[in-house]
KERO-186653 format. One line per field, with one value per residue (C-alpha): x, y, z; residue in one letter. Coordinates in steps of 0.2 Angstrom, whole numbers. Example, Ala and Ser with C-alpha at 12.3 -4.5 7.8 and 13.67 -1.06 7.14 Angstrom:
2
xx = [62; 68]
yy = [-22; -5]
zz = [39; 36]
type = [A; S]
This chain:
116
xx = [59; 61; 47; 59; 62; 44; 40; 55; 49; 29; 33; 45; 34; 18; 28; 33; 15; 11; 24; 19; 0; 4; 14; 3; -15; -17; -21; -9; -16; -2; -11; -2; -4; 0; 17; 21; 33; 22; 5; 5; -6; 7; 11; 28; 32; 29; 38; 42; 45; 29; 28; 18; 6; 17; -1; 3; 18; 11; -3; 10; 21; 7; 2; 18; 17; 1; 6; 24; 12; 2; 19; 23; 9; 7; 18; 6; -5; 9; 16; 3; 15; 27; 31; 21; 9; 1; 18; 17; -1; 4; 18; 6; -6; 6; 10; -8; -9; 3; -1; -18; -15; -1; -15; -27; -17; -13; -33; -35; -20; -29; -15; -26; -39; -34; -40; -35]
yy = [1; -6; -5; 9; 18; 21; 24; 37; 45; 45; 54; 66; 70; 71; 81; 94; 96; 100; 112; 121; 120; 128; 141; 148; 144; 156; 172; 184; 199; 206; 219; 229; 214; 202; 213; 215; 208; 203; 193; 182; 195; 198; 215; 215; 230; 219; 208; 192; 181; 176; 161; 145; 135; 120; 111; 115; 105; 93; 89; 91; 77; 67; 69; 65; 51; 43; 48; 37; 25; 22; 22; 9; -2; 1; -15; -24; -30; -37; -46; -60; -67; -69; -86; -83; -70; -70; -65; -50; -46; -50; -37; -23; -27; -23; -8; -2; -8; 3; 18; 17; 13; 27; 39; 34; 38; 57; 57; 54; 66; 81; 81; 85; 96; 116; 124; 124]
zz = [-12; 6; 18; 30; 16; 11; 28; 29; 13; 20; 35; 28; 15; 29; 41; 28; 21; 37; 41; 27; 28; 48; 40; 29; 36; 52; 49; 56; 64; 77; 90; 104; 117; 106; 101; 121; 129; 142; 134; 148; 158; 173; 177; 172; 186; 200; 211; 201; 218; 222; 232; 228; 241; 245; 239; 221; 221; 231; 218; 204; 210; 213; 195; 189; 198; 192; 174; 175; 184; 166; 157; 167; 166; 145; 142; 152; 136; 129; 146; 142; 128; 141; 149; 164; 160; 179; 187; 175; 180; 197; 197; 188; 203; 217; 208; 207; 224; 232; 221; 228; 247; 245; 237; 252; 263; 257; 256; 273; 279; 273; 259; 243; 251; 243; 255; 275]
type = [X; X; X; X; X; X; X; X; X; X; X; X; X; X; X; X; X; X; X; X; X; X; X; X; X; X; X; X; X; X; X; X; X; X; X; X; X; X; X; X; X; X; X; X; X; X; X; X; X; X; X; X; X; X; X; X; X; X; X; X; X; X; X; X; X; X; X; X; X; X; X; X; X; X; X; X; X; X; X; X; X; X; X; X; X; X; X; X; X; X; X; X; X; X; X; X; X; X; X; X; X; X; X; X; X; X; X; X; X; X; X; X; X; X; X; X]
């Protein structure tokens, strides 16, 4: 056999073990919160609009931002097999660079502070 086709067969066979081993290990012991509708914990007769601070997105886009920042810069460690491997280290700079003057800046307006 072919080096793909034994990793194939290696992660079928690992995947399926542990669909199985998943299956069967917990122990399942259903009560009457865990059977309703509702487990969350909300009261399911209220109002469902509730609005959300503008904060909370705020903070949430800045998370995502910062998190496609480090999938941006995981190529980096391979960039120095490049041609010109400062260029690359260059360009990953000015990237951090203006994350961080862009993160300094909402700092300063008042933009991550929770409470008002």
């Amino acid at each position: 056999m072919n080096l793909i086709t034994t990793m194939i067969t290696i992660s079928v066979i690992l995947s399926t073990v542990l669909a199985l081993v998943s299956f069967w290990l917990p122990q399942m012991t259903p009560d009457h919160e865990k059977l309703s509708p509702y487990e969350c914990g909300f009261d399911p007769l209220g109002s469902a609009r509730l609005p959300f601070s503008m904060r909370f997105f705020l903070v949430a886009i800045l998370f995502l931002l910062f998190d496609l920042e480090i999938a941006l810069l995981l190529p980096l460690p391979w960039g120095d097999q490049l041609s010109s491997p400062l260029t690359t280290f260059l360009w990953a700079a000015l990237v951090l660079l203006l994350l961080t003057l862009g993160l300094i800046y909402e700092w300063i307006q008042g933009g991550l502070e929770w409470a008002e």
